[in-house]
C-alpha positions in Angstrom: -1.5 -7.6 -5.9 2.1 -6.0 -4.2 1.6 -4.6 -0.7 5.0 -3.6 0.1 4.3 -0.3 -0.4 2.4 -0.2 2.5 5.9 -0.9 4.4 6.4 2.5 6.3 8.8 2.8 9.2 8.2 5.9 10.3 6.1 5.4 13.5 9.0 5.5 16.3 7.4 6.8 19.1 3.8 5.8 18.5 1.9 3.3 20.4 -1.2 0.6 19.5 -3.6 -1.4 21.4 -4.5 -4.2 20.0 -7.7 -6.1 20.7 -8.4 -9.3 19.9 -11.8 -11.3 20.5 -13.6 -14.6 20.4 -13.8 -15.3 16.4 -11.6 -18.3 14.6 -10.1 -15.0 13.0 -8.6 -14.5 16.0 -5.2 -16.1 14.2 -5.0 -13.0 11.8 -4.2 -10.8 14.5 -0.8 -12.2 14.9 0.9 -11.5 11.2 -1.2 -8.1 12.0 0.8 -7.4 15.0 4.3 -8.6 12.8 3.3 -5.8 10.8 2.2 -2.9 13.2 5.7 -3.3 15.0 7.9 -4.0 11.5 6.6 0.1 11.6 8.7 1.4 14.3 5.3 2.0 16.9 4.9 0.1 20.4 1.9 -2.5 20.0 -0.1 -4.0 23.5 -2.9 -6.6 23.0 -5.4 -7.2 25.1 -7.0 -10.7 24.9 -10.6 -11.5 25.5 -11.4 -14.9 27.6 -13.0 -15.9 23.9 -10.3 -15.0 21.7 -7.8 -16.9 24.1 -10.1 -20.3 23.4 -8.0 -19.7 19.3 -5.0 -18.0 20.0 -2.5 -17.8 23.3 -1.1 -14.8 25.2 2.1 -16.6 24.5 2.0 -16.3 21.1 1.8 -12.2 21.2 3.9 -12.0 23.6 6.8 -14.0 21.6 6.2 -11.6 18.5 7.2 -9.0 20.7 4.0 -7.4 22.3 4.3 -5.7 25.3 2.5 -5.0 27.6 -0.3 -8.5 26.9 -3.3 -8.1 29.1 -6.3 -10.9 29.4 -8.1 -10.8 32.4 -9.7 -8.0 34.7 -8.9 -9.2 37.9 -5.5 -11.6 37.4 -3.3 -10.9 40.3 -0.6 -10.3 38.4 -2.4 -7.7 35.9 -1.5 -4.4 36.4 -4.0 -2.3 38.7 -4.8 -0.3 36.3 -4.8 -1.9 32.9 -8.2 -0.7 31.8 -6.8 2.4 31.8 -3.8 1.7 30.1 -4.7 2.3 26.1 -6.0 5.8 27.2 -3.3 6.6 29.1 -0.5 5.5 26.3 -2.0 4.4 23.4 -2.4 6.6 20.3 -4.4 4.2 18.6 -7.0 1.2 19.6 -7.5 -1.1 17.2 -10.2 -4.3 17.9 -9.5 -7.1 14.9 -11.4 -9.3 14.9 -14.6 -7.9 16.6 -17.7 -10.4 17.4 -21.1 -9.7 17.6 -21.0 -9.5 21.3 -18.1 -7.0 21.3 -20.0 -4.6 18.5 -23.3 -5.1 21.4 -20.8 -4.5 24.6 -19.0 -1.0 22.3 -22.5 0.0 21.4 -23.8 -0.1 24.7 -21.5 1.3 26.8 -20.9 -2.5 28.7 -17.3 -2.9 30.7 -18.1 -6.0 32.0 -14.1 -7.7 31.3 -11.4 -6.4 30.5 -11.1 -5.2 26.9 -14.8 -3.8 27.1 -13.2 -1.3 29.9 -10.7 -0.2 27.8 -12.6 0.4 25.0 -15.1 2.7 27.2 -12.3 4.6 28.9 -10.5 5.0 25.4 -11.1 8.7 24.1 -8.9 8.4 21.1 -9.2 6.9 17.5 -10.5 3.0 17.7 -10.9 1.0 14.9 -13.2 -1.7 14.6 -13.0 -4.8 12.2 -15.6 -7.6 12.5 -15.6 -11.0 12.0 -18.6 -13.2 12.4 -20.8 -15.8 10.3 -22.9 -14.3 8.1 -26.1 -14.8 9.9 -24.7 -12.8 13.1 -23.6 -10.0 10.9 -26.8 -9.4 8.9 -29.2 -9.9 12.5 -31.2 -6.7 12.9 -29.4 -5.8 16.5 -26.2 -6.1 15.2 -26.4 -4.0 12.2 -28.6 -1.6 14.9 -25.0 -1.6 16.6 -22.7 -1.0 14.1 -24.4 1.8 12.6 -24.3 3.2 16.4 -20.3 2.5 16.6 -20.1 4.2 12.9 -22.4 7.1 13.9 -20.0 8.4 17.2 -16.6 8.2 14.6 -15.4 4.8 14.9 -13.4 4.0 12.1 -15.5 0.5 10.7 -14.2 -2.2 8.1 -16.6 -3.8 7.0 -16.9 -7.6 6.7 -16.1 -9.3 3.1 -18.6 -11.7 1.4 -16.7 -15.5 0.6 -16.9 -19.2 2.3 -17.2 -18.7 6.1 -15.7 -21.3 8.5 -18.5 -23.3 9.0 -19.0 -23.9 5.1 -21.6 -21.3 4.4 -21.1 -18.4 2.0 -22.2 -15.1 3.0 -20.9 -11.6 4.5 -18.9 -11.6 7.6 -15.0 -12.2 6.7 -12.8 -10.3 8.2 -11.7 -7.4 5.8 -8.6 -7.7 4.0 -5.7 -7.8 5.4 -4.0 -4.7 3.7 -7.2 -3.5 4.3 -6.8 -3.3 7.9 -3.1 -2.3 8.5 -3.8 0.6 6.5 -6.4 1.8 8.0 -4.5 1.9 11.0 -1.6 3.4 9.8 -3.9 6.0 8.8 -5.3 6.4 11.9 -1.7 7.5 13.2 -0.6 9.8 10.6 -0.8 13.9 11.0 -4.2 14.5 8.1 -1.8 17.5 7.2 -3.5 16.6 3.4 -7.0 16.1 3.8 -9.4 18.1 2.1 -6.5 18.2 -0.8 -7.2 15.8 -3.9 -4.0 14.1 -5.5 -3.1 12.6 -8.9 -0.5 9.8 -9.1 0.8 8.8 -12.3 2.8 5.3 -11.9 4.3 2.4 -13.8 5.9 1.8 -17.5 3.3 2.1 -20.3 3.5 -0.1 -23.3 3.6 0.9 -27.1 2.9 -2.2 -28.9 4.2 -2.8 -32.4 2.0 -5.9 -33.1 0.1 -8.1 -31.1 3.0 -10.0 -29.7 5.7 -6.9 -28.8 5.7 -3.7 -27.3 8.2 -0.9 -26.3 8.8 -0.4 -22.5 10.7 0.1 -19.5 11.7 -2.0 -16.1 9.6 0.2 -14.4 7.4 -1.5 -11.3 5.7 1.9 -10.1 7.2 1.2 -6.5 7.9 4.8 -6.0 4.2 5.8 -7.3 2.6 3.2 -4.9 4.7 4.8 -2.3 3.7 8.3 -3.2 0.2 7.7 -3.5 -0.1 5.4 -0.8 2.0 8.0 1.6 -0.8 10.7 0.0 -4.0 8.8 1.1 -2.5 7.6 4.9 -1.8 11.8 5.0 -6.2 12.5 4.3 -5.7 13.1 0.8 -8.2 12.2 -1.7 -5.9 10.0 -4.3 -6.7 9.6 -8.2 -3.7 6.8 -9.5 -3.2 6.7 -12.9 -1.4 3.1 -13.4 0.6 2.0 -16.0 0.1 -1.8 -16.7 1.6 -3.4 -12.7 -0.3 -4.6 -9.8 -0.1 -2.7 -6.1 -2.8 -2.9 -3.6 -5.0 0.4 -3.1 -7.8 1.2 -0.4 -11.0 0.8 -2.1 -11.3 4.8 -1.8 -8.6 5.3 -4.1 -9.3 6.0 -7.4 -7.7 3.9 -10.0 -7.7 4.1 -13.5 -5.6 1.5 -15.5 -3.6 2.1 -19.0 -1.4 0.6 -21.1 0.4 3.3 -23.4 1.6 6.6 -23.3 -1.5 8.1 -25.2 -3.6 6.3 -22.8 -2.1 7.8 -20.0 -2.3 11.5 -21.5 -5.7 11.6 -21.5 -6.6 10.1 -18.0 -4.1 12.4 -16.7 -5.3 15.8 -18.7 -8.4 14.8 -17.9 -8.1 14.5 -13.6 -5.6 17.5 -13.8 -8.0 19.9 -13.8 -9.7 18.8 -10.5 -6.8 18.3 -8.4 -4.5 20.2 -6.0 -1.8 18.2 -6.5 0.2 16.2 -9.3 3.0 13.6 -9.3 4.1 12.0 -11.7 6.2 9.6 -11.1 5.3 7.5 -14.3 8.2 6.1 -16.7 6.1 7.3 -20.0 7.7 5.8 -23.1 9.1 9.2 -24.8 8.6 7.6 -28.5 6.2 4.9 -29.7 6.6 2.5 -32.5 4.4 2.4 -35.7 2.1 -0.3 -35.4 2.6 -3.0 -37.1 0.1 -3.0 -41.0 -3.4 -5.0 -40.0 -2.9 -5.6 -36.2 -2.1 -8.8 -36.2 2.0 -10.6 -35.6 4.5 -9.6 -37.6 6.2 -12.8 -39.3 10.2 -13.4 -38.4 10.5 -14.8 -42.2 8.9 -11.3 -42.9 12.1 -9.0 -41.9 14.7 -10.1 -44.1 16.9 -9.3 -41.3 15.5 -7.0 -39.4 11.8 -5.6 -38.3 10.5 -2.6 -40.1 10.6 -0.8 -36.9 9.7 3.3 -37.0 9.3 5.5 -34.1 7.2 7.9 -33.1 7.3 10.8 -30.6 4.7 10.3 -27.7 2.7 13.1 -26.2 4.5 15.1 -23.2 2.1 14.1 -20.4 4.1 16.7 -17.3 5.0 19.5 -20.3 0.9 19.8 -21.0 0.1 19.4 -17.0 2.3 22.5 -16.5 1.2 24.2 -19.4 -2.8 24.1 -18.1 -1.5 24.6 -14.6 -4.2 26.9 -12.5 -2.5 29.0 -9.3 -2.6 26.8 -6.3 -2.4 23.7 -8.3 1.2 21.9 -7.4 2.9 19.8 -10.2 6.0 17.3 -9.0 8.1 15.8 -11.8 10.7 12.6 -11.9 13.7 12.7 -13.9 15.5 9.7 -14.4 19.0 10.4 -15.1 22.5 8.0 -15.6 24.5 11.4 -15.7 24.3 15.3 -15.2 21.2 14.7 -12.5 21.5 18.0 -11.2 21.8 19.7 -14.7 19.1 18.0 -16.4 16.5 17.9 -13.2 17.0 22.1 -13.2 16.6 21.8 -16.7 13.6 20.2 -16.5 11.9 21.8 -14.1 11.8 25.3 -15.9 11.2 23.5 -19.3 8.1 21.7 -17.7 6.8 24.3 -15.8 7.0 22.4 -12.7 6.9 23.3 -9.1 9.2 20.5 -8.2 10.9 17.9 -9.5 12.7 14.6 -7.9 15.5 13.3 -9.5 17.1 9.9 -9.0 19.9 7.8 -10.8 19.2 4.7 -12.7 21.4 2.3 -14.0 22.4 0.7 -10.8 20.6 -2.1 -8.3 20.1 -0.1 -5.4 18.5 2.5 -7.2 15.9 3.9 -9.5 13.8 1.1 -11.4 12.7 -2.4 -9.4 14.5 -1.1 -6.0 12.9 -0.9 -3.0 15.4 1.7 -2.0 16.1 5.1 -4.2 18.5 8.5 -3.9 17.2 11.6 -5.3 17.9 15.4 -5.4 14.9 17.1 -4.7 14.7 20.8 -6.7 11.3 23.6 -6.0 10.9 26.5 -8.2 12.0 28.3 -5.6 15.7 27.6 -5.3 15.1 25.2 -2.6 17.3 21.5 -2.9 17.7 18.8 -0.6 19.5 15.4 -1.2 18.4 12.5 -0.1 21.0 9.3 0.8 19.8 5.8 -0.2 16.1 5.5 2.0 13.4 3.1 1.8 10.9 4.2 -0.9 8.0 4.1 1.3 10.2 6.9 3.2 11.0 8.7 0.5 7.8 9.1 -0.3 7.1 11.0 2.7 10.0 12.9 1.9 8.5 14.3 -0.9 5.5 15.5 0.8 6.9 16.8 3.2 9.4 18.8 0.8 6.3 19.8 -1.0 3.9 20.4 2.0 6.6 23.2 2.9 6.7 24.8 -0.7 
């Protein structure tokens, strides 16, 4: 599964606490950390007397942490660093938690230093445990999640597989993708929730025979990013995938195809129910006729060339737009080596569309398989805004925002 979708940069400004406790998954909170500041926010870590038996202050401090706190009482702590994640942190953030810590949280104990915090801390925390299996499923400790859950912490909870001591069960830490999300979710303005999204992404696939199909380089980076920048805003996201691989929270609703017609339907049939549609799909515009009994067309069968015959496929955003309810919000891509301005107007009147994002192809740092794009966003409203060469995990907010304002 791809991930980097999930690189945004766009958190100058914002500050995490990270604390880290007693569990040999104590080691995972370091590429965490990597990733939190790759982001643009401020991370400080706060160290339990546990969690520094598997990992050292030195270590987060190296990465580029700042401030590191472990003890309550050090001499050379600062003399007031339980305060300090309410006082400057936007987000708190405990991976991994132990039993003990979910006990210490539930109970109101400030008894060291990260327990303090954590009771002093009035913003968003989020909690990720890590503990053998027996620990997790132990009637108090379940008693005390369910209390951390019930006042609004934000949980993840454990994964079953192989724990460290050789025994199978529930009490992984959640997946890694799992957890920076969820942060970065944490931080982002909800300026969408409540609205329900549908993401079309990826190439589909008309297959001739059982061997070839008809395609596209599409990867579905800019749909990932779309979607992905969607759900970290509160929306409720629906992706319709083409036939790649990205990482999705387990809330998002995914539903897999392989060709054009396949795609037509699972889109015409979430339309209906959502606020919002993008799609950002690279639909194959014709389809060729299968290949007579489904099985591989021979080479010594062409006598120079396959018996190739297209067909037109269904237009997916044409019969979205024609369908379109008032207060539902359609975004189109168009794809263009030439004329980009031209043909996006022209296809946003033709489509019925309420926007449309057009972006060049044909070149590496653009368009299909690059992580950056360009694009000339168009409303039905006149407005237009170009966008220079940007991450697509920042374009992506671009659009939102662009369509937010509409």
């Amino acid at each position: 599964m791809q991930s980097t979708h999930l690189d945004f940069t766009g958190y100058m400004g914002r500050r995490i606490h990270l604390g880290v406790t007693g569990s040999v998954a104590a080691y995972k909170a370091l590429p965490l950390l990597r990733r939190l500041l790759a982001t643009g926010a401020g991370v400080g870590v706060t160290l339990t007397q546990a969690a520094r038996q598997f990992v050292t202050p030195l270590s987060f401090e190296a990465l580029g942490a700042d401030p590191v706190f472990t003890d309550l009482f050090l001499p050379d702590s600062a003399n007031f660093a339980h305060l300090a994640p309410a006082q400057t942190a936007d987000l708190l953030a405990i991976v991994p938690a132990t039993a003990n810590t979910l006990a210490k949280l539930a109970h109101g104990l400030a008894d060291d230093l990260l327990s303090c915090q954590s009771l002093a801390f009035a913003g968003p925390l989020v909690i990720a445990p890590a503990m053998n299996s027996r620990l997790w499923q132990a009637p108090a400790t379940q008693d005390n999640w369910r209390t951390l859950l019930g006042r609004g912490v934000i949980g993840l909870t454990p994964q079953c597989g192989p724990m460290a001591c050789g025994e199978t069960g529930q009490g992984r830490l959640a997946d890694d993708d799992a957890i920076f999300a969820t942060m970065l979710r944490a931080l982002t303005p909800q300026d969408l929730a409540g609205r329900s999204v549908l993401v079309s992404l990826g190439p589909t696939r008309e297959y001739f025979d059982a061997a070839r199909f008809w395609s596209n380089p599409s990867t579905g980076r800019m749909g990932a990013c779309v979607a992905m920048a969607a759900w970290l805003r509160g929306a409720t996201v629906t992706v319709v995938s083409g036939p790649v691989s990205w990482w999705f929270p387990q809330d998002v609703r995914l539903l897999p195809v392989t060709s054009a017609a396949q795609m037509y339907d699972a889109c015409l049939d979430v339309w209906p129910d959502s606020d919002y549609g993008v799609m950002a799909a690279a639909v194959a515009d014709f389809s060729p006729l299968p290949h007579p009994g489904g099985g591989k067309f021979k080479k010594d069968a062409a006598s120079g060339r396959p018996p190739l015959e297209f067909v037109p496929t269904h237009d997916i955003l044409a019969a979205m737009g024609g369908v379109k309810r008032p207060g539902q919000y359609l975004i189109g891509f168009c794809a263009e080596t030439d004329n980009l301005y031209e043909n996006a107007k022209g296809k946003l009147t033709r489509k019925r569309c309420d926007a449309i994002i057009a972006n060049p192809i044909g070149r590496s740092d653009a368009g299909f398989a690059a992580v950056s794009n360009e694009a000339l966003a168009l409303d039905a409203g006149g407005r237009q805004e170009t966008w220079g060469s940007i991450p697509k995990t920042e374009m992506a907010m671009k659009i939102w925002d662009f369509s937010i304002r509409s």
